[in-house]
LOKOL-10324 format. One record per atom (N, C-alpha, C, O, CB): residue in one letter; x, y, z. Coordinates in steps of 0.1 Angstrom, whole numbers, plus 5000, padded with zeros to 4 digits. Glycine has a CB too. Layout:
BEGIN
aXYZ
...
end
This chain:
BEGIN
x220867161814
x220467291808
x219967261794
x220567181786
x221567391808
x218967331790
x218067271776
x218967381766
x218967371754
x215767301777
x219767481773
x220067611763
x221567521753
x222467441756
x220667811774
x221367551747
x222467501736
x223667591730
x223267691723
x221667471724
x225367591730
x226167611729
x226867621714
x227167521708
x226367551736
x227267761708
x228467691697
x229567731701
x229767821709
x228467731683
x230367671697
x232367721700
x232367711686
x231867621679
x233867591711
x233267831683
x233967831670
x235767831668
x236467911675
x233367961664
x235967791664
x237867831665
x238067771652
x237067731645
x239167731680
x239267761649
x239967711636
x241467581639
x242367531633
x240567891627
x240967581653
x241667451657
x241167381667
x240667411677
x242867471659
x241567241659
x240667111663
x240567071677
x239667031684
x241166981656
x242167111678
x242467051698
x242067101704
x241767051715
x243767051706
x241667251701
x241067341707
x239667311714
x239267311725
x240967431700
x239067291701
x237767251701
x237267061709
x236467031717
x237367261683
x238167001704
x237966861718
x238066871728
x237466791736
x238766771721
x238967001732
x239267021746
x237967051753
x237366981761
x240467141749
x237567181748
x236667251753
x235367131753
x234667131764
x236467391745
x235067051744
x234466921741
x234366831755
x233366811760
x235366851728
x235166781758
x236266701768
x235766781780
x234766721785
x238266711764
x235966871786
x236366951801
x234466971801
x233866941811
x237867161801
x233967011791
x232567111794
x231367011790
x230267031796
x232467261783
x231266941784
x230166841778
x229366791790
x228166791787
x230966701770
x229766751802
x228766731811
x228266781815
x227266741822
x228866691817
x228566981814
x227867061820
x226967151808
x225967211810
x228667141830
x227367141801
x226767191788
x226467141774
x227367081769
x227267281785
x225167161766
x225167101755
x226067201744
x225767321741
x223667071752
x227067131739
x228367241728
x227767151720
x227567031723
x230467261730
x227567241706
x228467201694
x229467291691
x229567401695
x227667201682
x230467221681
x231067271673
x231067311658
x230267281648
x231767201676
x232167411658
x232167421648
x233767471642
x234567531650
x231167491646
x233767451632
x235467451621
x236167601615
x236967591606
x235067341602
x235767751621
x235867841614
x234267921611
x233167861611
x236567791602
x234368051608
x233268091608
x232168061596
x230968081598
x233568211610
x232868011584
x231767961577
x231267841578
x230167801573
x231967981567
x232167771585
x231067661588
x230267681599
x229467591600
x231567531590
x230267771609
x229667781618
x228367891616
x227467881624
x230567811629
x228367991604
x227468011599
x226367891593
x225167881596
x228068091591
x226867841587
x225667691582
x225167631594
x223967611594
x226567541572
x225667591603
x225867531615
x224367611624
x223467561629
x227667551620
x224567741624
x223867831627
x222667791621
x221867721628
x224367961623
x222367811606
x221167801597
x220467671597
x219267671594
x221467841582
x221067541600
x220367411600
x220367401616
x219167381618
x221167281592
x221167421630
x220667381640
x220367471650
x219867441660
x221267291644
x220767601645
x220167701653
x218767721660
x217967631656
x220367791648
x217967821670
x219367901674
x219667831687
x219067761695
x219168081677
x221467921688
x222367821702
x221767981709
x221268071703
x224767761701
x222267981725
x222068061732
x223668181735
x223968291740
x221367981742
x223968091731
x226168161737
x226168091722
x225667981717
x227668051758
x227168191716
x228268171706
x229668231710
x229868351712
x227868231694
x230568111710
x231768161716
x232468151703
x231968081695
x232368071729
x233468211700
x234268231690
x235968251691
x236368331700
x233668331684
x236568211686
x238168271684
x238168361679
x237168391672
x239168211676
x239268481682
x239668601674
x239968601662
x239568671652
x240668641679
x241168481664
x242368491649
x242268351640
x243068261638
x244268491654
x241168371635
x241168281622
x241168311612
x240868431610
x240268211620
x241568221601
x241568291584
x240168331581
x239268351589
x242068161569
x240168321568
x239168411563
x238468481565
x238168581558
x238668391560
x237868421580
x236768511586
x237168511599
x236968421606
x235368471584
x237868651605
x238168651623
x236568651628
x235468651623
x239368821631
x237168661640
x236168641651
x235468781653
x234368771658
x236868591665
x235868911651
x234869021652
x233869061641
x232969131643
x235669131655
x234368961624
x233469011617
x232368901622
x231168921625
x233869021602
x233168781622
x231668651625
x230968691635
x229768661636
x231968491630
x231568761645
x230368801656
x229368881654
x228368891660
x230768851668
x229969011639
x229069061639
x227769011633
x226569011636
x229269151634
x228768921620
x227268861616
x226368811624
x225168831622
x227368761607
x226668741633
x225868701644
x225368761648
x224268711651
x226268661653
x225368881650
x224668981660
x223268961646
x222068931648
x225869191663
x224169021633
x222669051626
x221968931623
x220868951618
x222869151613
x222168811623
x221368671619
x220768611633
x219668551634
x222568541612
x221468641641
x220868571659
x220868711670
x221168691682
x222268431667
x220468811665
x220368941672
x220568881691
x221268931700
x218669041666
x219268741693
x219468721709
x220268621714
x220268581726
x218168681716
x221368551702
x222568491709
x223568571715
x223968671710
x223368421700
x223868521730
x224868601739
x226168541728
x226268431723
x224868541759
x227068651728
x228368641722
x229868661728
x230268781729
x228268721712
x230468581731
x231468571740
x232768531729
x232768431722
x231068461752
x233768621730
x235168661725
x236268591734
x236568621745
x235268831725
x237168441723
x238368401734
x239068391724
x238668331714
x238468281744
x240568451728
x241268501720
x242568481726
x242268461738
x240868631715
x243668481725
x245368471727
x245968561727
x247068561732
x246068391720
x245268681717
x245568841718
x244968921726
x243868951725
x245468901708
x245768961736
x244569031747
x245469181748
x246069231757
x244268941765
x245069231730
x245369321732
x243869471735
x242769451732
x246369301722
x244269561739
x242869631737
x242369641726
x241269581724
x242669751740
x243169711714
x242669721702
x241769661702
x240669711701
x243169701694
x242069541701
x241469401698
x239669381701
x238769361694
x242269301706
x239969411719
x239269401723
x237869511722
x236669471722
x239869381730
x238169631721
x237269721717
x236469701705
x235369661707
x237969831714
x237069711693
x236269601684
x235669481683
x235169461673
x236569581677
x235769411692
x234969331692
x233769341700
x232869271695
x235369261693
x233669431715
x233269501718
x232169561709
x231069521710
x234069561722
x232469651700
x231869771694
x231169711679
x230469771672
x233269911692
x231569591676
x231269561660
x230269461663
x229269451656
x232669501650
x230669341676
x230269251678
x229169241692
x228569141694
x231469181678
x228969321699
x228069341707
x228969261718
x228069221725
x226569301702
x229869221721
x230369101729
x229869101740
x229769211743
x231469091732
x229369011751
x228868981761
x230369011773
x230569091782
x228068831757
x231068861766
x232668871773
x233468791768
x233268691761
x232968821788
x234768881773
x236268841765
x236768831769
x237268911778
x236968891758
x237068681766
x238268591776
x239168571764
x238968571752
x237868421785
x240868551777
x241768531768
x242668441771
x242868431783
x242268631765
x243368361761
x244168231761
x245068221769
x245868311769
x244668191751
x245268141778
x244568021784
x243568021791
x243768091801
x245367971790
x242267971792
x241368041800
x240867901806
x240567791801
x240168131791
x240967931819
x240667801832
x239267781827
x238467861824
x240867841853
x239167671828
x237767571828
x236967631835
x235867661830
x237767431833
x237367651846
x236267701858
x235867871846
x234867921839
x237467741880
x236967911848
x236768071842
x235568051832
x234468091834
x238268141832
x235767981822
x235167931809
x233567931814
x232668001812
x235767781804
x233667821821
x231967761825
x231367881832
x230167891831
x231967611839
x232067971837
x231468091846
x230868161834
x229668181832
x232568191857
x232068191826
x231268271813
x229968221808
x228868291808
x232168271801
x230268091804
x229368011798
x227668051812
x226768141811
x230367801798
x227667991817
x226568031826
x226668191829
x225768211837
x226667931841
x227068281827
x226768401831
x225868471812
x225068561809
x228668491837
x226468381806
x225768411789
x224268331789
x223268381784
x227068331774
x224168211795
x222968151797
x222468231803
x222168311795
x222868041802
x222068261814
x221768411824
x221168511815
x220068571814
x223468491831
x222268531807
x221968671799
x220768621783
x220168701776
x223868751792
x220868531783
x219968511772
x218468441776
x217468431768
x220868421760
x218568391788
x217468381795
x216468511795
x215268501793
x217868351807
x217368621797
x216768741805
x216168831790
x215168901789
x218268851817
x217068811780
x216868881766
x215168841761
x214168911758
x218168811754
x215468591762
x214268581756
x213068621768
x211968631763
x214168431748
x213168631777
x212068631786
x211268771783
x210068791783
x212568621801
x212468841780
x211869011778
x210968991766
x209769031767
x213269141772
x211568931755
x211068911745
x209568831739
x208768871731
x211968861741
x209568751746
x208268721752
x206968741758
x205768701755
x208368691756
x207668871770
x206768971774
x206269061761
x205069091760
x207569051785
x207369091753
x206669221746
x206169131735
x205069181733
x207869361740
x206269041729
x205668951718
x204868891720
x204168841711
x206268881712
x204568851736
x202868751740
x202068821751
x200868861751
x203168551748
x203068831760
x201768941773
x201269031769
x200069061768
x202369021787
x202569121764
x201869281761
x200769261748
x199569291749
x203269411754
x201569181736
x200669161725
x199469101728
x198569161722
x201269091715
x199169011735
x197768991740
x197069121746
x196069151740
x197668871750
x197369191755
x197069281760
x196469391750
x195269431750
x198069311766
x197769441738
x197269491728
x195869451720
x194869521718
x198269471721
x196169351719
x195069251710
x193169271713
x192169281706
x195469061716
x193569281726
x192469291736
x192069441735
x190869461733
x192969251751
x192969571736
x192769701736
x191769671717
x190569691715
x194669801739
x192669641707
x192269701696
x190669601693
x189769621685
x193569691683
x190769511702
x189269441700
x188169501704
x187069491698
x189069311707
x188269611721
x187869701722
x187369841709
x186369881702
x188469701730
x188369861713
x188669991704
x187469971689
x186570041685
x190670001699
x188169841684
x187069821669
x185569811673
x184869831663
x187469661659
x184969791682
x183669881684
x183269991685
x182170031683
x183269871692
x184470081687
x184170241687
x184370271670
x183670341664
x185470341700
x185370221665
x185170271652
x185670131642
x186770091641
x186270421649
x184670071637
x185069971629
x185869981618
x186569891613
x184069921626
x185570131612
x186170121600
x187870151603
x188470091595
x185470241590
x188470211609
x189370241612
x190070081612
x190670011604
x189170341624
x189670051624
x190569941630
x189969801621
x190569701625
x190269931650
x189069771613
x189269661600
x190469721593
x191169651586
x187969641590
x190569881593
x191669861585
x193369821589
x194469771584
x191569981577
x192869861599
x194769771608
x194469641611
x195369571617
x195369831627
x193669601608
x193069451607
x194069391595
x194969301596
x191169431602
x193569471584
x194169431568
x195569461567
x196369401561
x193369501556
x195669591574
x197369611572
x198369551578
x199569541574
x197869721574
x197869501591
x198669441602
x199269311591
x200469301590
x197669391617
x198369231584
x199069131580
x200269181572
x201469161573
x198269051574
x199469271559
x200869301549
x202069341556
x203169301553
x200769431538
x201869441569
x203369491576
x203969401579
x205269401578
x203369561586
x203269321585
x203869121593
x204869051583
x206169041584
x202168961592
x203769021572
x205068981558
x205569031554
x206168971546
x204868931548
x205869181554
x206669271548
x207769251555
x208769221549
x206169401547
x207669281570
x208569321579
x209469171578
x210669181579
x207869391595
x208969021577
x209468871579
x210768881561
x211968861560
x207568711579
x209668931552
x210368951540
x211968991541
x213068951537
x209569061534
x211669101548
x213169241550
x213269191560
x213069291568
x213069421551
x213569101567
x214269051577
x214569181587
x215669231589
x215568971570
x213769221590
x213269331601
x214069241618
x213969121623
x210969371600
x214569351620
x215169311636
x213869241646
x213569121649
x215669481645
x213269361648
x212169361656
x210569341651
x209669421653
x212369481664
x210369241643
x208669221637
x207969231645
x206869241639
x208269101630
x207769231659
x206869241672
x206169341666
x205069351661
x207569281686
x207669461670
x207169611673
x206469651656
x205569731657
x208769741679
x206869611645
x206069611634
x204369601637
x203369661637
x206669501626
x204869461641
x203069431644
x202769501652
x201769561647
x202569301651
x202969531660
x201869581670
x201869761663
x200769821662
x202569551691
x202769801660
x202369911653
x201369931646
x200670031648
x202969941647
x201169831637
x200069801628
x199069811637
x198169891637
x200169671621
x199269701645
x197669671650
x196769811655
x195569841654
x197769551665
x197969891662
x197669991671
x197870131655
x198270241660
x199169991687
x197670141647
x197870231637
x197170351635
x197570461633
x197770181628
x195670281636
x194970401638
x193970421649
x192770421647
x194370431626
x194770431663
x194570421675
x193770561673
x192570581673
x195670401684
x195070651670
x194570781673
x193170821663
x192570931665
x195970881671
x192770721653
x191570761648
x190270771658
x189470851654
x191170681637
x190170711669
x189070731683
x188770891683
x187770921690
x189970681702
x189270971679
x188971101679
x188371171665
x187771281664
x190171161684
x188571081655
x187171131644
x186071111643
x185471001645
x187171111633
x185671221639
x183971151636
x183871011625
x184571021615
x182871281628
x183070911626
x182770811619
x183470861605
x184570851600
x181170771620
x181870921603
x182170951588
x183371001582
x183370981570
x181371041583
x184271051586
x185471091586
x186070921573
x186170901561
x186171121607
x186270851585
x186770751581
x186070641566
x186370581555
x186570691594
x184970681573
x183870621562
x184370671550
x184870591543
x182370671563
x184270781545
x184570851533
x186070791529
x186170731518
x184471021536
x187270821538
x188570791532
x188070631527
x188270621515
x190070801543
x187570531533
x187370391530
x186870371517
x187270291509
x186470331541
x185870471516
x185070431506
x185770501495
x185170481484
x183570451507
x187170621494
x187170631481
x186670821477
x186670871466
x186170501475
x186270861488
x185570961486
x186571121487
x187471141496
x184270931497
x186171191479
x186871341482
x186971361494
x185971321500
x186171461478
x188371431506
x187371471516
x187971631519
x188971681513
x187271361532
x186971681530
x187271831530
x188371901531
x189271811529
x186671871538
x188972001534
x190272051540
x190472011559
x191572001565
x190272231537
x189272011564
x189171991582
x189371871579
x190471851584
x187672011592
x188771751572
x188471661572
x189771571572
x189871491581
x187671651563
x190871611560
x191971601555
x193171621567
x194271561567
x191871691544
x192771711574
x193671791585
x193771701597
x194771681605
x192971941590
x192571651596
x191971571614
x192671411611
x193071341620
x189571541619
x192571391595
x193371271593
x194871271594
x195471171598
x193071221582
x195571391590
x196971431592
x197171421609
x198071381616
x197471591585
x196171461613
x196971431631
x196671331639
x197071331651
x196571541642
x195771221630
x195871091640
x197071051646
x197271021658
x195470971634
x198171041635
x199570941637
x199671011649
x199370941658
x201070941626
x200171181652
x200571211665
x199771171676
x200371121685
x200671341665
x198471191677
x197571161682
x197571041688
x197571031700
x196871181676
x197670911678
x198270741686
x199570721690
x199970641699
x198270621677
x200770831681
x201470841690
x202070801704
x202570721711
x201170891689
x201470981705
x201471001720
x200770881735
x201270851745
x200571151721
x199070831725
x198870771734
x198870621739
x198170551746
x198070811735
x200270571729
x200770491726
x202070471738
x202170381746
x200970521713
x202970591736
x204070611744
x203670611762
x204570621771
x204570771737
x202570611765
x202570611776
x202570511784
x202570521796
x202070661778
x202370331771
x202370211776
x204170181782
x205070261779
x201670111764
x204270121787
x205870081790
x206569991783
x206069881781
x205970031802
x207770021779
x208469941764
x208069931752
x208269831745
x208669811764
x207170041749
x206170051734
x207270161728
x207070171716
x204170131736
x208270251733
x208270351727
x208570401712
x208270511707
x208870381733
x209270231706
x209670191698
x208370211687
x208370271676
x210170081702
x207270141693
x206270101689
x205170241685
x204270241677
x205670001699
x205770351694
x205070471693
x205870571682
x205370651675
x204870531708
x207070541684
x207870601671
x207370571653
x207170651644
x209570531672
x207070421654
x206470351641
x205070471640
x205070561632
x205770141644
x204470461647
x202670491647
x203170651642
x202570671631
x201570471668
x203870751646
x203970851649
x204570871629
x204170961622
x204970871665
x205170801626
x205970841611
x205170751603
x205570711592
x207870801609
x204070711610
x203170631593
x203170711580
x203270671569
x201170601594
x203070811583
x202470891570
x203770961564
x203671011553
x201171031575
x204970961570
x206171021566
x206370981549
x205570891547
x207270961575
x206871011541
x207371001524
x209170931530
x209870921540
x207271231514
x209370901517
x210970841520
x211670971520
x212570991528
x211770721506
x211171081511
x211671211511
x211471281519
x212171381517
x211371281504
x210471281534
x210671341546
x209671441543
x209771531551
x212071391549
x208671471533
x207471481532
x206471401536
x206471291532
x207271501524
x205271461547
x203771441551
x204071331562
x203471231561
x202671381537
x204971351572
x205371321583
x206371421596
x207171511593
x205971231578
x205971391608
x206471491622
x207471571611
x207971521601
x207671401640
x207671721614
x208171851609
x209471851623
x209671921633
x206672001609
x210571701612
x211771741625
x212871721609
x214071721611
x212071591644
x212371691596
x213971681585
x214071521582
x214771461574
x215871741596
x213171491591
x213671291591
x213471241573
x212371251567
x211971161606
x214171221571
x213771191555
x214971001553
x215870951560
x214571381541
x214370971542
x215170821536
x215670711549
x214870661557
x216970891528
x216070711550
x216670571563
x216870611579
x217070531588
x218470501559
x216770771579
x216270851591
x215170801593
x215170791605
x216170991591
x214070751587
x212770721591
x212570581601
x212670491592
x212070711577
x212470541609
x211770401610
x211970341600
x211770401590
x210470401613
x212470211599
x212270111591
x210670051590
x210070021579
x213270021596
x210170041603
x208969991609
x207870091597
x206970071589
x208770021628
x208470231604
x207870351598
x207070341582
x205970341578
x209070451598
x208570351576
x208570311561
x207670161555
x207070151544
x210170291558
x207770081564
x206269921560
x205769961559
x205369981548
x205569801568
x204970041572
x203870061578
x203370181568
x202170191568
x204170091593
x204270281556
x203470391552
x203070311537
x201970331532
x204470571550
x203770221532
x203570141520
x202370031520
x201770001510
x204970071516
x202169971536
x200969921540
x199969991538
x199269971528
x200869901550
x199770061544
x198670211545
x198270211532
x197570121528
x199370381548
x198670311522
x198470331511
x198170271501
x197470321492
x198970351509
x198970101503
x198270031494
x197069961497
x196569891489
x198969961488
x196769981509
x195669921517
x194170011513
x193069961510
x196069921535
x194470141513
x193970281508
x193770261487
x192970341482
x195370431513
x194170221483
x193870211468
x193470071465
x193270051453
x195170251459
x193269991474
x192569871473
x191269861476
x190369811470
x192969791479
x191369951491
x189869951496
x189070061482
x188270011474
x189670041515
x189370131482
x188970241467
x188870151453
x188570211442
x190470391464
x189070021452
x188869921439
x189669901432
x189569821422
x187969951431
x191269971436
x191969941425
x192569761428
x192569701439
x193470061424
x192769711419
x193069571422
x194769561425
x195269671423
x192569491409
x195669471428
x196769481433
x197869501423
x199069511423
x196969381441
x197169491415
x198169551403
x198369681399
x199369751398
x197869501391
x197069701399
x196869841397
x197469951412
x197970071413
x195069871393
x197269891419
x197369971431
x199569961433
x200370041438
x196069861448
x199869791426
x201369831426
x201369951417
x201970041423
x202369711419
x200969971406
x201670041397
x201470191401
x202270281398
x201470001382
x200170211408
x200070361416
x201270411423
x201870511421
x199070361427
x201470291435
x202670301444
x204070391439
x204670481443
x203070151446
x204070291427
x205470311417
x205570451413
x206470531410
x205470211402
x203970451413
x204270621405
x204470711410
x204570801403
x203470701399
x204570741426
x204870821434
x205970811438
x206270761449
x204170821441
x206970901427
x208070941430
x208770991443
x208071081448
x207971001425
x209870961450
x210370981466
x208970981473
x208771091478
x211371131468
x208070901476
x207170911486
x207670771492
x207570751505
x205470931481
x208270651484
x208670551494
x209770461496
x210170461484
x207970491494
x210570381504
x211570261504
x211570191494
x210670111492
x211370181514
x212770201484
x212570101469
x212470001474
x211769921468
x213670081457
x213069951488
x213169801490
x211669711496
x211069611492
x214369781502
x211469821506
x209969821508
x208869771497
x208069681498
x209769951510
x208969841490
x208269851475
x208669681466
x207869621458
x209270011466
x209669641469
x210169561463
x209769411471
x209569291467
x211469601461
x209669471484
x209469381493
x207269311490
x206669211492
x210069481512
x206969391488
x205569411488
x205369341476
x204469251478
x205069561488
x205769331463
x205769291453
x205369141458
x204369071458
x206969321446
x206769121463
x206668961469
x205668901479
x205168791479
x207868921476
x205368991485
x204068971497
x202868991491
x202168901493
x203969071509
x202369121483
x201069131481
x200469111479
x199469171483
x200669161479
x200268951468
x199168861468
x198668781472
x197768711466
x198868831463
x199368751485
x199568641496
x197968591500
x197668501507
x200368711510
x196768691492
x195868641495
x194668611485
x193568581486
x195568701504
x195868631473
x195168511459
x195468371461
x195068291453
x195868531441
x196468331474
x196468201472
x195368141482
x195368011483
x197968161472
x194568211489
x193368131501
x192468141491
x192268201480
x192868211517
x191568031499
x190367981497
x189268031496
x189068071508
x190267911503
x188168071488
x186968191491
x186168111493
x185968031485
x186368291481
x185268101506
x184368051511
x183068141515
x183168261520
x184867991519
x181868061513
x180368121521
x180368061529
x180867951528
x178968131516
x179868111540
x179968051554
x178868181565
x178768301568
x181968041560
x178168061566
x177068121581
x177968141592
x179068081595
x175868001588
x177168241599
x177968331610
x177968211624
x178568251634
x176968521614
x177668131625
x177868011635
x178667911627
x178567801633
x176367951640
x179867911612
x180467831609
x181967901607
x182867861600
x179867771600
x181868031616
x183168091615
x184268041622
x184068011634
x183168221620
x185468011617
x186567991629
x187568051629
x187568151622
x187167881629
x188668031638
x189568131635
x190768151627
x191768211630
x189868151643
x190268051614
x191468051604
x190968091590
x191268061579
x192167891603
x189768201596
x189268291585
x189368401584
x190068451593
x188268281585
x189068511575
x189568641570
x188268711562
x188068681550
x190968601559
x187568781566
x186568851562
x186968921548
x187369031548
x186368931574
x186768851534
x186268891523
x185869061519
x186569141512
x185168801524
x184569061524
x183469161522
x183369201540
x183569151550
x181769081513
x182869341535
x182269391548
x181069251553
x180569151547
x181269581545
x180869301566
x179769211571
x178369381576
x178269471585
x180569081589
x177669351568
x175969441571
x175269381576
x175369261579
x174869481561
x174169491580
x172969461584
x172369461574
x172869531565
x172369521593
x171069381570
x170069401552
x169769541554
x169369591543
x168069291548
x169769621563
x169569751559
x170769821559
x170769941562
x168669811567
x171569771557
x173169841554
x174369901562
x175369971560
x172869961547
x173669811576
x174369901585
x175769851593
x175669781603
x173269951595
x177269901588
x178469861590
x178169801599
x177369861606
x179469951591
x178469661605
x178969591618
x180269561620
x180769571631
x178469481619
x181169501605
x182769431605
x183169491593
x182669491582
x183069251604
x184169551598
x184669571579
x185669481579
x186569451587
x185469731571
x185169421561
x186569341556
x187969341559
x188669451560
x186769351545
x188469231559
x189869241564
x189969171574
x191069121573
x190269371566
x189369141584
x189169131602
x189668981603
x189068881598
x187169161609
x190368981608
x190868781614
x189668751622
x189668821632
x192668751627
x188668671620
x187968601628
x188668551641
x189468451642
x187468511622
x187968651652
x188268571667
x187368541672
x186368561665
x188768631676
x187168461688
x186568461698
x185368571699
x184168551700
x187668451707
x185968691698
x185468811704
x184468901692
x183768991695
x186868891708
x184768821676
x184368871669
x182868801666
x181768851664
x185268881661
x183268671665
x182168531666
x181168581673
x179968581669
x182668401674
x181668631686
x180268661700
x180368781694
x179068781694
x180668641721
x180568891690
x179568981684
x178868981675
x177669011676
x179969071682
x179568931663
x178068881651
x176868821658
x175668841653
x178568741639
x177068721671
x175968621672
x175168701678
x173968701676
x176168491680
x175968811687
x174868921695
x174069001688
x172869021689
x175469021703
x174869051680
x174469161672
x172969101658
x172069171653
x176069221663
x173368941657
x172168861652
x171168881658
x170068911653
x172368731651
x171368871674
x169768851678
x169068971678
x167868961680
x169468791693
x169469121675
x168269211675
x168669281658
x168269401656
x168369331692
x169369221647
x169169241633
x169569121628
x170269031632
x169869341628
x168869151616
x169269031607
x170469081599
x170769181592
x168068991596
x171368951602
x172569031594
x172868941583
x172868811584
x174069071603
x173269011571
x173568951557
x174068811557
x175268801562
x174369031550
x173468711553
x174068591553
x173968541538
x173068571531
x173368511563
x175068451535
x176368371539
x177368501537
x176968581529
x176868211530
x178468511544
x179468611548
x180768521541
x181268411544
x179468641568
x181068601529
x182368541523
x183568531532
x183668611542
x182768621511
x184568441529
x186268451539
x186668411531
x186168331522
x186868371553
x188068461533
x189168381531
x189468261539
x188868251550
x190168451532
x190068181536
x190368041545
x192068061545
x192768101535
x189767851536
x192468041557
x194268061560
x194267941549
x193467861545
x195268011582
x195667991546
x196667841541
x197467781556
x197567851566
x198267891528
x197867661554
x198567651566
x199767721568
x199967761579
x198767541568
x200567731558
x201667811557
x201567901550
x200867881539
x202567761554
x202068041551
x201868141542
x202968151532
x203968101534
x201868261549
x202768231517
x203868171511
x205268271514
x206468231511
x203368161495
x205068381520
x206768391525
x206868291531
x207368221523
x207468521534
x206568201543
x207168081553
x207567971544
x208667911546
x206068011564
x206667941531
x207567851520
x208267861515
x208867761511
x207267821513
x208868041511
x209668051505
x210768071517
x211868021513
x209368151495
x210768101527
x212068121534
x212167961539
x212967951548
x211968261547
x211567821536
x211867741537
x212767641526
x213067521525
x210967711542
x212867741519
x213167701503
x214967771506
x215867731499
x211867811487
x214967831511
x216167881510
x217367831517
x218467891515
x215968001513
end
């Protein structure tokens, strides 16, 4: 079995034993107490089963499991303990998410059953996880590649936000960054029902009417709903649905939801937006922080704080000219891409794909479209991944 094992206890014999009886059928490490098995965690993680003692100093076994829960949310966690009392057990249960609780003396056989019934279970967690982070998300990927032919301006701009929510959400050590992303990507789904210009105008900066203003307040419901009807999105339809919410529970669904009631996802996703909205309009990222700031209870201080650290993640790439047959996919669209007669094809922001490549080339052969087309060039690493390698 390739899945990997920790045992924690606060005694040694304990830990040989289990060493000794299980080593041929499983890969264990050990570990000395919960803080070393926290470190233990951060250099060789992640294990798939974390087994733990109850009754150790400093740190028992129901707080370490919780931490576990919040540092390795998909380690299965299994409770063995010498107290088998309920109390006991309920809390660990209820604090610690526990998988199963065995108690001292526990037969080898017993043990290994656990042990493989927690492999089992974390099999089934990452497999899920996978589905919703590579099948579905390709799936997604594919819908919004569609979709950005029906309205370019819309969906370059979840082009541009998708990234900041990405590093925002990796920043704040967000549970679920999937359902972040794909929120993003899917953000302004429900814009398929404005007119172009609708969009055009918010992009560029422009007054817009009271209808105008109104039809933009009801996209979120709008992607929403037709969001929620994919399977295991619902999460993902809750985000889409409270983009526009305030931390104060203003200019979001009319249900009271205000401050940490909101989506977490929710709250990225409305500080993305906005500052994505005072950029495209020219303010530069400074200026557009200090707008942010000025809008009293409209957002997450941490959020806000979090963005600080993320937001110029793309003063540190490369600006390049590049002909539309020297695009790859570790580029980032600069400037809109036109026709010489002005006419939208890509708006800035857009990750060069496959899908985008073969539309410029098509869309070349019956206009001429503006050439050389500025990018960004990826770094190989982004600088949150340097900084959370620093830590």
């Amino acid at each position: 079995m390739n899945e990997r094992i920790l045992c924690v206890d606060d005694e040694p014999k304990a830990l040989s034993a289990i060493q000794r009886l299980l080593n041929e059928q499983f890969d264990i490490t050990v570990a000395m107490g919960g803080a070393e098995a926290l470190k233990t965690m951060a250099s060789y993680g992640p294990f798939a089963v974390i087994v733990s003692d109850m009754r150790m100093p400093e740190m028992d076994g129901v707080r370490f499991l919780s931490e576990v829960k919040r540092r390795s949310p998909d380690s299965v966690r299994i409770m063995l303990t010498g107290c088998a009392e309920l109390e006991t057990a309920v809390e660990a249960v209820n604090e610690g998410n526990v998988f199963r609780f065995l108690t001292k003396p526990c037969p080898p056989e017993t043990f290994a059953k656990a042990l493989q019934a927690g492999i089992a279970q974390y099999r089934l967690i990452t497999a899920e996880k996978e589905l919703l982070e590579k099948t579905l998300g390709g799936s997604v990927k594919v819908l919004t590649e569609i979709l950005s032919l029906v309205n370019p301006t819309a969906f370059g701009r979840a082009s541009r936000v998708r990234r900041i929510a990405r590093e925002l959400a990796t920043e704040l050590k967000v549970e679920n960054v999937w359902a972040v992303d794909l929120a993003a990507m899917l953000s302004q789904v429900g814009c398929v029902t404005l007119p172009p210009g609708v969009m055009d105008k918010l992009y560029q900066g422009e007054k817009l009417t009271k209808d105008e203003t109104e039809m933009l307040r009801s996209h979120p419901a709008i992607g929403s709903s037709l969001v929620a009807n994919i399977p295991r999105l619902e999460t993902v339809a809750e985000i889409i649905g409270y983009q526009n919410a305030r931390f104060n529970g203003r200019g979001g669904p009319a249900d009271g939801k205000k401050g940490t009631e909101i989506p977490i996802g929710a709250r990225i996703l409305k500080v993305a937006l906005d500052f994505d909205t005072l950029t495209a309009a020219g303010l530069s990222s400074g200026e557009a922080f200090l707008k942010l700031h000025e809008r009293v209870g409209w957002y997450d201080a941490d959020v806000l704080s979090g963005l600080e650290a993320v937001g110029g993640i793309e003063e540190s790439y490369e600006v390049r000219e590049v002909r539309i047959r020297e695009l790859t996919g570790q580029m980032i669209l600069v400037e809109d891409v036109k026709t010489v007669t002005g006419v939208l094809v890509i708006c800035k922001g857009h990750e060069v794909t496959q899908y985008l490549r073969a539309r410029l080339r098509n869309y070349a052969l019956h206009a001429q479209i503006r050439e050389p087309i500025r990018v960004f060039i990826k770094p190989e690493r982004s600088p949150v991944a340097v900084a959370h390698s620093r830590r």
